[in-house]
Backbone as CSV, one residue per row, in Angstrom:
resi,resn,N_x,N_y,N_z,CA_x,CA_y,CA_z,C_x,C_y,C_z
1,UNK,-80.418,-188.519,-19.518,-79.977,-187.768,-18.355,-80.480,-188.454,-17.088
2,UNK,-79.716,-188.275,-16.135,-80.295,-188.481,-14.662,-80.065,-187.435,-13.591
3,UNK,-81.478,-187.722,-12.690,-81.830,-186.543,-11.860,-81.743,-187.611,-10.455
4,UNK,-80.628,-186.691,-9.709,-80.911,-187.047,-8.437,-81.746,-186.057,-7.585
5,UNK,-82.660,-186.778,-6.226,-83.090,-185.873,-5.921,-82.497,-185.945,-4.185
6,UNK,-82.270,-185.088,-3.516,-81.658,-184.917,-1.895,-82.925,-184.860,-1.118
7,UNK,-83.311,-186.384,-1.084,-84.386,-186.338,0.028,-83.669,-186.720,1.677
8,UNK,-82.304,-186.259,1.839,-82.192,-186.912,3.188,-82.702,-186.037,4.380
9,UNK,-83.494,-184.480,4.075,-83.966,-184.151,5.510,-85.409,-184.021,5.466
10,UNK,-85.928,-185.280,4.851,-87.278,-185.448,4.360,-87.846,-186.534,4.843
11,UNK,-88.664,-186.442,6.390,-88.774,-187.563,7.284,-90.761,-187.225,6.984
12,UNK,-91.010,-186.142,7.406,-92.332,-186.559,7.115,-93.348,-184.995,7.085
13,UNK,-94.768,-185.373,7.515,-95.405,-183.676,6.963,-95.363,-183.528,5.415
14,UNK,-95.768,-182.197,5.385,-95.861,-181.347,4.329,-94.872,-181.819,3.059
15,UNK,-93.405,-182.082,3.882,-92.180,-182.605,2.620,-92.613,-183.655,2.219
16,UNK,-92.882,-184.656,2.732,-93.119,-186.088,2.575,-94.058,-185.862,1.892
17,UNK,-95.409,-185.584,1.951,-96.666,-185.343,1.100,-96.537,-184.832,-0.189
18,UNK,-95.132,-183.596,-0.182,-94.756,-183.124,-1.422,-94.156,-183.928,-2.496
19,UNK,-93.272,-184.962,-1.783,-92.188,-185.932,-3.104,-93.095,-186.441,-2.830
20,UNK,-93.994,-187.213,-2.481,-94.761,-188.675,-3.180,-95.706,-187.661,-3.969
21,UNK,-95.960,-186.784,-3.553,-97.095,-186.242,-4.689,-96.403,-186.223,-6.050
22,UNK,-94.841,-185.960,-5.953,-94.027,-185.309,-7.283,-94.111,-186.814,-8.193
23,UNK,-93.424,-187.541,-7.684,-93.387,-189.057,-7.832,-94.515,-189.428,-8.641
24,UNK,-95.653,-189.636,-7.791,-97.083,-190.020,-8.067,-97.258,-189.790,-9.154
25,UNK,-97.245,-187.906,-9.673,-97.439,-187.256,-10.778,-96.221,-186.999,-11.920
26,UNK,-95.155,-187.688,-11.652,-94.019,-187.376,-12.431,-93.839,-188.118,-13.814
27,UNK,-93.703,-187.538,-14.680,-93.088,-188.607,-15.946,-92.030,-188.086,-16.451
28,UNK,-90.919,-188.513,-15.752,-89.221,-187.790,-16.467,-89.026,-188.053,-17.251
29,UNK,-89.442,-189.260,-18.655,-89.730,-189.159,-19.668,-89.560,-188.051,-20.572
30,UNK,-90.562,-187.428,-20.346,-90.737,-186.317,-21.148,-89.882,-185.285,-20.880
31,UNK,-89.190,-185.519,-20.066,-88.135,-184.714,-19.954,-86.990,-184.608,-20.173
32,UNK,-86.844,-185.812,-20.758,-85.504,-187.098,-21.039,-84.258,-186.965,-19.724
33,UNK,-85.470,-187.200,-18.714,-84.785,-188.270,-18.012,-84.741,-189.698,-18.177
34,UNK,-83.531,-190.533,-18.224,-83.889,-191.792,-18.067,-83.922,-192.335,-16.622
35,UNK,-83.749,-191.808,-15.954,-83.810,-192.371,-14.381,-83.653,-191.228,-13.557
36,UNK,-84.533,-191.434,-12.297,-84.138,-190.485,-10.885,-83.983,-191.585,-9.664
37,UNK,-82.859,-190.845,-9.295,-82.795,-191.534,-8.144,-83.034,-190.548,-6.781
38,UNK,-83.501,-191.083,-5.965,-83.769,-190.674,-4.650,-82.876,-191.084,-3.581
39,UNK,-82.622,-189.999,-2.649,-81.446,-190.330,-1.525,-82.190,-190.408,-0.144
40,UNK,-82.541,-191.202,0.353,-83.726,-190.664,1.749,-83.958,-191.786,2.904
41,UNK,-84.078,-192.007,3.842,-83.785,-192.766,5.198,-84.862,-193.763,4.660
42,UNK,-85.025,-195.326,5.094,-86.013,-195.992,4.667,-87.286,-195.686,4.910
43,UNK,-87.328,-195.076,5.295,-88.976,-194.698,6.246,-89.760,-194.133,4.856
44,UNK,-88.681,-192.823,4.406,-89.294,-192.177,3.671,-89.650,-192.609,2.416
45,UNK,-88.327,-193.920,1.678,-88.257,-194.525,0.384,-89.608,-195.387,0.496
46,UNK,-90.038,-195.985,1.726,-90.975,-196.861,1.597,-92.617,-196.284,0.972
47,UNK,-92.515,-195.056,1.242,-93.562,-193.597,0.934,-93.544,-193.629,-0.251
48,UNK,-92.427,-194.146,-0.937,-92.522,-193.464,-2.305,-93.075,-194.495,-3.434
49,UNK,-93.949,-194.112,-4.702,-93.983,-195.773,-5.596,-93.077,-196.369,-6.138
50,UNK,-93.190,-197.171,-7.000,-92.140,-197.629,-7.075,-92.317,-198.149,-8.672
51,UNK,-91.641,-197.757,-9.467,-91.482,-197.133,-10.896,-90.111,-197.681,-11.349
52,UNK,-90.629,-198.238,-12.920,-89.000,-198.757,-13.519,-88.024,-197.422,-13.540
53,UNK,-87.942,-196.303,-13.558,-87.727,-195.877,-13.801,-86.973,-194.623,-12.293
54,UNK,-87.184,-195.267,-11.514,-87.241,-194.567,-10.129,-86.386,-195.546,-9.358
55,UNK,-84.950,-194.969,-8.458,-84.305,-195.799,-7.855,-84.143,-195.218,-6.842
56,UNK,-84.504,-195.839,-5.551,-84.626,-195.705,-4.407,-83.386,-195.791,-3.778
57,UNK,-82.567,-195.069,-2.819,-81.234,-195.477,-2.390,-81.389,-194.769,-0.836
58,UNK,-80.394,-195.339,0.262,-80.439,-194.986,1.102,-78.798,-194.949,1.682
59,UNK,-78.371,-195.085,3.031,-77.493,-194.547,3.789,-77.536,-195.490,5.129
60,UNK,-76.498,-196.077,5.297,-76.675,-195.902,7.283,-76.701,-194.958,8.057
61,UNK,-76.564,-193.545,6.907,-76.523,-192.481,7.956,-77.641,-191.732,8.274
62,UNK,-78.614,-191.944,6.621,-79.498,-191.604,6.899,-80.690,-192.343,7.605
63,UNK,-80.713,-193.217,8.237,-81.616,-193.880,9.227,-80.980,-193.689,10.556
64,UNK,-80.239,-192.433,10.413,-79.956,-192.154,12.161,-80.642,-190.336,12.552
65,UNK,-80.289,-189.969,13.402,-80.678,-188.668,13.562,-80.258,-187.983,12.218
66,UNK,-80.912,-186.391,12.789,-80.201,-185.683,11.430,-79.012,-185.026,11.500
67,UNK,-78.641,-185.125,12.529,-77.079,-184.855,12.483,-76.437,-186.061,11.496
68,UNK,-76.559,-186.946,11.335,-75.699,-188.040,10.676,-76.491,-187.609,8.886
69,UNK,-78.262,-187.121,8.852,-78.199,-186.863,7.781,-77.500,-185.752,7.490
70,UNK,-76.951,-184.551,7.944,-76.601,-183.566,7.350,-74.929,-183.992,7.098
71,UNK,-74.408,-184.894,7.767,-72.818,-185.165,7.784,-73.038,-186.334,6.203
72,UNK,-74.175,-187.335,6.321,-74.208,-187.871,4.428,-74.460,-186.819,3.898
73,UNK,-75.308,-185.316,3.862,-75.068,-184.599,2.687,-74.141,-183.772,2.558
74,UNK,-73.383,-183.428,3.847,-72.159,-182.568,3.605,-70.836,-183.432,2.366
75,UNK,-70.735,-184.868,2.974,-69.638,-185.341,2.927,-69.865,-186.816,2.251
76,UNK,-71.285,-186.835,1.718,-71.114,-188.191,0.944,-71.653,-188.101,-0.719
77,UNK,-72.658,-187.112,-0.264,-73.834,-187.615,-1.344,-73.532,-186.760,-2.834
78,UNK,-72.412,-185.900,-2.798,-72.421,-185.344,-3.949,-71.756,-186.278,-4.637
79,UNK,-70.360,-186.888,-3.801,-69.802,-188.060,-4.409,-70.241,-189.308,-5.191
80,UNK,-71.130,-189.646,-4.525,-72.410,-190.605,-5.032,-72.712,-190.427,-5.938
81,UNK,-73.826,-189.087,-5.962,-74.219,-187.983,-7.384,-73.427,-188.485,-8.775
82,UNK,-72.208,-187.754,-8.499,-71.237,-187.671,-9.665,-70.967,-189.439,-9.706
83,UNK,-70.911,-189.954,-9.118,-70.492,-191.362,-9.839,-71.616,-192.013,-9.810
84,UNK,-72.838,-192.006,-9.932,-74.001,-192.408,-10.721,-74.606,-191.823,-11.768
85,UNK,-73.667,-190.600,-12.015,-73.582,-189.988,-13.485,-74.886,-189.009,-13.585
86,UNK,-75.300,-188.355,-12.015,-76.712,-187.580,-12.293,-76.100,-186.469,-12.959
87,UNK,-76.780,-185.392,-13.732,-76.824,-184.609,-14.643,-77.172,-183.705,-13.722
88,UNK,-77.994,-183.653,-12.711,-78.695,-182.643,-11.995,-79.044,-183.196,-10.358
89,UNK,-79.268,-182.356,-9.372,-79.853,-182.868,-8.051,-80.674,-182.051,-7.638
90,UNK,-81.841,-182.377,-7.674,-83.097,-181.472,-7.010,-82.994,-181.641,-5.349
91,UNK,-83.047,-180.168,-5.150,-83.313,-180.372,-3.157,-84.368,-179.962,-2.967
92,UNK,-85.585,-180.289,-2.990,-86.648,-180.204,-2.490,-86.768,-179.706,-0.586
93,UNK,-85.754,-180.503,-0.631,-86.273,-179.536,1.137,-85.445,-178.128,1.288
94,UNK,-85.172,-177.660,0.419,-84.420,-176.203,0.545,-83.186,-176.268,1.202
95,UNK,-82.625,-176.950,1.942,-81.290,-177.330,2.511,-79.974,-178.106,1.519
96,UNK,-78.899,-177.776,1.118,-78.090,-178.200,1.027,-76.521,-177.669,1.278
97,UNK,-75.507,-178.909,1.582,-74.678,-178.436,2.460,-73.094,-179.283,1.353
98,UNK,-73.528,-179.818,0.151,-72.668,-180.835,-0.617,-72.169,-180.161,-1.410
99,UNK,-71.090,-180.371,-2.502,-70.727,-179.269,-3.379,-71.037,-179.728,-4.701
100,UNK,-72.174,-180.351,-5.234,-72.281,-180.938,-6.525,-72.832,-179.504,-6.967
101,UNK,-72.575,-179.244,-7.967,-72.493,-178.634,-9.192,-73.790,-177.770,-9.844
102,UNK,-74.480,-178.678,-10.024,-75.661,-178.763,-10.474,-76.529,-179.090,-9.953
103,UNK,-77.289,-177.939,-8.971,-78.685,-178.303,-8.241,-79.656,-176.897,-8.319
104,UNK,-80.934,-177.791,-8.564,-81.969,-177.080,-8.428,-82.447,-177.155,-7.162
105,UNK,-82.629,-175.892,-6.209,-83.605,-175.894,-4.613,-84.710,-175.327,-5.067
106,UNK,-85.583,-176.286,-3.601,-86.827,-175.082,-3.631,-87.183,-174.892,-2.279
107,UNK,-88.227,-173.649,-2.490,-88.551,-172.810,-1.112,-89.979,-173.191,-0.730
108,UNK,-90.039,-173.890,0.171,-91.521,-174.219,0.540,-92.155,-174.182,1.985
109,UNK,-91.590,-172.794,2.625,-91.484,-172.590,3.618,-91.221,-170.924,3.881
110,UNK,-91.927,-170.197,4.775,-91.969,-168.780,4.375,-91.314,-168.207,5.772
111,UNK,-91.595,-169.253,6.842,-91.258,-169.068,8.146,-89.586,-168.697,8.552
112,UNK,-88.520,-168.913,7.785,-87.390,-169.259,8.100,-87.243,-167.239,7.507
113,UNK,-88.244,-166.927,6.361,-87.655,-165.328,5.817,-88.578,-164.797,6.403
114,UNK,-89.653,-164.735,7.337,-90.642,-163.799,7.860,-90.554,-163.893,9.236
115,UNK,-89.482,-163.013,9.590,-88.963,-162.574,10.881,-90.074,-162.559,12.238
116,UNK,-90.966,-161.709,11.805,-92.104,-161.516,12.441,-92.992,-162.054,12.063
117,UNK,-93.266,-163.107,11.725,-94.468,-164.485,11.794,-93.580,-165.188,12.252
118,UNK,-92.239,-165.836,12.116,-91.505,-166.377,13.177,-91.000,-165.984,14.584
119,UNK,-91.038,-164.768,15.050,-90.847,-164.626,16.221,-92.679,-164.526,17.114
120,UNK,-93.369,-165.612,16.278,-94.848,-165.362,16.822,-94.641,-167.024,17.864
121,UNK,-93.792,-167.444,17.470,-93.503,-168.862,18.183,-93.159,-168.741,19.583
122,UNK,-93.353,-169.569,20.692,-93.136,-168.889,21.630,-92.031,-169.954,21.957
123,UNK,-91.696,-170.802,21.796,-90.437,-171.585,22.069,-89.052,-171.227,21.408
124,UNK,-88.145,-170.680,22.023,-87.048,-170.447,21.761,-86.180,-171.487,20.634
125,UNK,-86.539,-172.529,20.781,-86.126,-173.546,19.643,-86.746,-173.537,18.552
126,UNK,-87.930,-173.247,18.555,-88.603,-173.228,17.188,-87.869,-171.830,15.955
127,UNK,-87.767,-171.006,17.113,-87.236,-169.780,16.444,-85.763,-169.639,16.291
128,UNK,-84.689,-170.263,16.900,-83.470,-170.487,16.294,-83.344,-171.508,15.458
129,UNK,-84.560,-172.632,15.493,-84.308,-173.017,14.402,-84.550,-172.617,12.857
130,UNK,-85.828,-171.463,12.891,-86.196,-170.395,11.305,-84.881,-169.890,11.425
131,UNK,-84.182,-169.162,12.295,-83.112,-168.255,11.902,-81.838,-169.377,11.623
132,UNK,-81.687,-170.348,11.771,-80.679,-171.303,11.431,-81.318,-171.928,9.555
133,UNK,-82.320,-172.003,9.538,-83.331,-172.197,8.120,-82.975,-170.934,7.111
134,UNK,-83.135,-170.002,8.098,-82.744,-168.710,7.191,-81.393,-169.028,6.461
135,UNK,-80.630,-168.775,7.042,-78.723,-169.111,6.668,-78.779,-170.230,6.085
136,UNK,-79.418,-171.442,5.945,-78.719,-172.626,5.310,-79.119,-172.237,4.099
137,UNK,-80.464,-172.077,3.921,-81.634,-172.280,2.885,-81.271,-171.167,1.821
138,UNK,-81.039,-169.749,2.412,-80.364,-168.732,1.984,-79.144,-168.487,0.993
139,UNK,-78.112,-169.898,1.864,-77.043,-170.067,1.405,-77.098,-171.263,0.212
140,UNK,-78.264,-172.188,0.180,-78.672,-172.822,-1.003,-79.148,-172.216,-2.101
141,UNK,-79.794,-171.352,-1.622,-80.450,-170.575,-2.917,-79.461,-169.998,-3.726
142,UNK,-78.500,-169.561,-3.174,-77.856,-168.569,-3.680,-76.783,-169.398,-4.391
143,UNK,-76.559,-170.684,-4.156,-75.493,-171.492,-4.973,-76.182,-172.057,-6.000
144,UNK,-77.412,-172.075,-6.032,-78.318,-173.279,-6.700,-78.014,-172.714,-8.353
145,UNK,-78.178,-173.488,-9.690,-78.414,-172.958,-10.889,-79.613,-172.147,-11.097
146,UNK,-80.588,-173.080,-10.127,-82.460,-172.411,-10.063,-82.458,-172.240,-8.747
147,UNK,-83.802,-171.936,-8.280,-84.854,-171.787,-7.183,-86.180,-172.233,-8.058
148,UNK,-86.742,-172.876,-7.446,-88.396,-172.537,-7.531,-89.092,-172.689,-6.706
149,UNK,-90.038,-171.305,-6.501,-90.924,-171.056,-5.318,-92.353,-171.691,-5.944
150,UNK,-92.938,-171.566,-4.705,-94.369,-171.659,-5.083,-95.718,-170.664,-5.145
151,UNK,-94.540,-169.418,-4.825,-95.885,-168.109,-4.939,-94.778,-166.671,-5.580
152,UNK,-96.084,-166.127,-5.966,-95.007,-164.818,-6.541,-94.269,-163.865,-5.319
153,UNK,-95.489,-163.869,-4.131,-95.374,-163.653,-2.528,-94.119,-164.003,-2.423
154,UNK,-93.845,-165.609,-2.164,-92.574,-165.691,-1.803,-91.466,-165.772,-2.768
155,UNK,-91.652,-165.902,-3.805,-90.047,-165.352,-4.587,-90.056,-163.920,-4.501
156,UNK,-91.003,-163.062,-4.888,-90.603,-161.408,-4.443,-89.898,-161.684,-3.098
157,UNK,-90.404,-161.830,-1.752,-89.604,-161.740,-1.163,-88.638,-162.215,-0.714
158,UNK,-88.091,-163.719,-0.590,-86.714,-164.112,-0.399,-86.181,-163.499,-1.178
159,UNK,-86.429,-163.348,-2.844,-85.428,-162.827,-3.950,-84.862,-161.287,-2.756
160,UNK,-85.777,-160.235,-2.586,-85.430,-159.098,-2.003,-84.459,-159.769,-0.534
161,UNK,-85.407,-160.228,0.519,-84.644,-160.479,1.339,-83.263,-161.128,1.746
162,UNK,-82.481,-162.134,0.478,-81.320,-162.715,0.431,-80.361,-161.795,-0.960
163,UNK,-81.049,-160.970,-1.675,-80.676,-160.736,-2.916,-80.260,-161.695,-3.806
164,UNK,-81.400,-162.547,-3.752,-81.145,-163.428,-4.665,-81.166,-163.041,-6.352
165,UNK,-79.892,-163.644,-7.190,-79.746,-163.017,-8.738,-80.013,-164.292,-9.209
166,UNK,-79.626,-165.912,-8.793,-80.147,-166.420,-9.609,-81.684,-167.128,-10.175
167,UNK,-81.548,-167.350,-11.413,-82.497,-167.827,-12.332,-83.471,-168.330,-10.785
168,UNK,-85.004,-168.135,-11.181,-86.094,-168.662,-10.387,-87.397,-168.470,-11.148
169,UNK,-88.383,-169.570,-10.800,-90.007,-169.666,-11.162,-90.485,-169.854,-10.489
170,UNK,-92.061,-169.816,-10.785,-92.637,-169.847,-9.826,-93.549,-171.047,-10.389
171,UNK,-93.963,-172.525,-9.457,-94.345,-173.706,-10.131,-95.466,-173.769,-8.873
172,UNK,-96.444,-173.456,-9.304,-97.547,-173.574,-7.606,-97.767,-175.208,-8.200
173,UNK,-97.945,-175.718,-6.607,-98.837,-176.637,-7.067,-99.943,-177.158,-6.456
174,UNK,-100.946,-177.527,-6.825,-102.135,-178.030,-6.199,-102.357,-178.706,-5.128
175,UNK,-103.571,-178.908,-5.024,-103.581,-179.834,-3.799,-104.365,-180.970,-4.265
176,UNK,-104.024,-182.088,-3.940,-104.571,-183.764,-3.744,-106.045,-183.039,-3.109
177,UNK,-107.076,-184.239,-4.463,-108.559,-184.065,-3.697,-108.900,-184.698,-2.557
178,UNK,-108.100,-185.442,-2.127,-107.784,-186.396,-1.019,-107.957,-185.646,0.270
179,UNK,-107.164,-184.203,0.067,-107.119,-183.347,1.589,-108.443,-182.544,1.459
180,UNK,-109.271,-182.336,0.555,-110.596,-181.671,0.500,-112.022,-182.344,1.495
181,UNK,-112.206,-181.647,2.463,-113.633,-182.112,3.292,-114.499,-180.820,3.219
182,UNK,-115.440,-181.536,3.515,-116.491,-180.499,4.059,-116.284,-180.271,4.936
183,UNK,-116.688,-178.890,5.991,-116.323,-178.296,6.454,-117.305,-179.203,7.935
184,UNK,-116.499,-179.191,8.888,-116.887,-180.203,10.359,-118.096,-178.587,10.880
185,UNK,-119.324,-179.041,11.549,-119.833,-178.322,11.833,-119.504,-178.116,13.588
């Protein structure tokens, strides 16, 4: 089998820290994958290791703003998908806008469904952009085969808040001892 994964709105932060962590720790092997491929602007592919088994791919569109990434995932990348024969497409950044078939999203972000911890922002852009997060992410979930969250917190509530019916788990995952300090006095 092959797993694609939709890294094109995955420039840096928290997302970025998340796929190289997945990467780092991944053996699709055991999963019988024989290959994943990754879709993501060079910046981000260069982040990632680099594994027989791991194929890095990119876009001219995605090394432009994200308007040009969301127009490769509206209008390119499922095509791609299906004629590199993936079996599946993980969206890790909770956004998708393509019509492939078979995708797993996930939710790693609480701000876009908690109305009131998002209207704690005081910039008007920050907060149409959760309520624009709300609707996309919303509208992924709800097409996806899965979801997987990372707390019972937040699948209880998106599940309530979107009525979400399909299939979801909950996969926490750790943190790199890397981000652990003692505490600065």
């Amino acid at each position: 089998m092959i797993l694609g994964i939709d890294a094109s709105n995955i420039r840096e932060g928290g997302g970025l820290t998340h796929l190289k962590e997945i990467m780092l720790n991944a053996d699709p092997r055991q999963y019988n994958f024989e290959k994943v491929i990754v879709w993501s602007n060079n910046e981000t592919l260069a982040n990632l290791p680099d594994y027989s088994w791991l194929q890095k791919e990119t876009h001219k569109w995605l090394n432009k703003s994200f308007i040009f990434s969301f127009l490769f995932q509206k209008l390119v990348l499922s095509k791609i998908a299906v004629s590199k024969k993936c079996n599946l497409l993980f969206v890790p950044g909770g956004t998708f806008f393509g019509n492939f078939k078979n995708i797993v999203s996930m939710s790693q972000n609480m701000l876009p469904f908690e109305k009131e911890e998002s209207n704690r922002f005081p910039s008007w852009k920050s907060r149409l952009r959760f309520s624009m997060l709300h609707f996309t992410q919303g509208r992924t979930f709800k097409k996806s085969n899965g979801v997987i969250f990372l707390t019972n917190y937040a699948k209880n509530y998106i599940v309530k808040d979107i009525n979400l019916k399909q299939h979801s788990v909950i996969i926490p995952h750790g943190i790199n001892l890397s981000f652990l300090n003692e505490p600065k006095a």
